[in-house]
C-alpha positions in Angstrom: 69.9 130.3 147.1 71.5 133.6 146.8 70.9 135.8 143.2 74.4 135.6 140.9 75.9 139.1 140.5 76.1 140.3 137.1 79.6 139.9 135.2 81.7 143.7 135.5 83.0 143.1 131.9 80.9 146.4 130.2 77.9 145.3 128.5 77.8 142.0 129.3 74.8 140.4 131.8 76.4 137.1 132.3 76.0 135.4 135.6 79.0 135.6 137.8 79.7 132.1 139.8 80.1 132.4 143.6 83.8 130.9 142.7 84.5 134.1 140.2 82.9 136.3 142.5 86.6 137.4 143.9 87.1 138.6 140.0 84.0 139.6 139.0 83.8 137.6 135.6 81.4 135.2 134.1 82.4 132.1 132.6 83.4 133.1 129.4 85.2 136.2 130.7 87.3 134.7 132.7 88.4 132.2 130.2 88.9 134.5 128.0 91.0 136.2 130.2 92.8 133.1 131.1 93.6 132.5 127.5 95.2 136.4 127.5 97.1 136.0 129.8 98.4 132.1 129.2 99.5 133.7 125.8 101.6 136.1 127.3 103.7 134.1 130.0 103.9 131.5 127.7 105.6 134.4 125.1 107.6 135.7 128.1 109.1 131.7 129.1 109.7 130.6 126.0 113.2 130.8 125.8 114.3 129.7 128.8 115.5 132.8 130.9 112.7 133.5 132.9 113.7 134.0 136.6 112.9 131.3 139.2 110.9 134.0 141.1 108.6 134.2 138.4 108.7 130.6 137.3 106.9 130.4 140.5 104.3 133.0 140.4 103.5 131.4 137.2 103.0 127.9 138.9 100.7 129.5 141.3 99.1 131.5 138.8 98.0 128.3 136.3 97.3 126.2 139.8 95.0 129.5 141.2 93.2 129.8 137.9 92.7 125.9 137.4 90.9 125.6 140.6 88.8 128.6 140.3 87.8 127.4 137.1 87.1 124.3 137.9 84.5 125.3 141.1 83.0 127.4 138.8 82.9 124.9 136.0 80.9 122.2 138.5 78.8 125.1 140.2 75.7 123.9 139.3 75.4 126.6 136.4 74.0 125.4 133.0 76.4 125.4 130.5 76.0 125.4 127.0 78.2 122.7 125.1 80.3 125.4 123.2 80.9 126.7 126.8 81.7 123.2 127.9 84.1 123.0 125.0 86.3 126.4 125.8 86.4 125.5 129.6 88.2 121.8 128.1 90.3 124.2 126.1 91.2 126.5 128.5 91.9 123.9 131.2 94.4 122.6 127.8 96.1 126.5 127.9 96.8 126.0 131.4 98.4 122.2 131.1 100.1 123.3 128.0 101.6 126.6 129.6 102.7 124.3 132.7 104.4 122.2 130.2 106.2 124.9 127.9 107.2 126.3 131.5 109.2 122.9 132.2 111.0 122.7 129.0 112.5 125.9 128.7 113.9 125.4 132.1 115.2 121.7 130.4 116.6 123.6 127.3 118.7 126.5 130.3 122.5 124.9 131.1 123.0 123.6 133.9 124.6 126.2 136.4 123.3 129.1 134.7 120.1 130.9 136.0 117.7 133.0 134.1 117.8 137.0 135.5 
């Protein structure tokens, strides 16, 4: 089996999964930065006017990140339970962004598009 890379975050050692090697992030990195970054698309969507274009990158974006974390999730790594428990809760940010996502575009007249 080969030897994990260590994650590029400075000072941390943490073992980078083979399905975060493309990022260079351990587990708890990567959720972390997950969590960022759901904060601040979910911020930028909130009221509705957010172009189609980018509704779509932020589709991709929440279905790139949920698979990536999930192969990395079931990699075979040992996981400690309060590791267990902010995967669940990421995997949450990403459903929950998803969601806020397809209200505002319920809450924008119909006719009118977001620029």
């Amino acid at each position: 089996m080969p030897t994990l890379t260590a994650c590029s975050e400075h000072g941390c050692k943490g073992p980078v999964p083979h399905a975060l090697d493309s990022v260079h992030l351990c587990v708890l990195h990567f959720t972390m930065q997950i969590e960022k970054e759901c904060a601040q698309m979910r911020r930028e969507t909130v009221y509705g006017k957010t172009p189609h274009a980018r509704q779509v990158e932020i589709i991709r974006y929440i279905a790139e990140q949920g698979e990536m974390l999930s192969r990395a999730s079931t990699s075979g790594l040992t996981l400690a339970d309060e590791m267990k428990a902010r995967i669940l809760n990421t995997f949450l940010t990403l459903m929950n962004l998803r969601e806020n996502l397809d209200r505002a575009a319920l809450r924008q007249p119909i006719g009118r598009t977001g620029s």
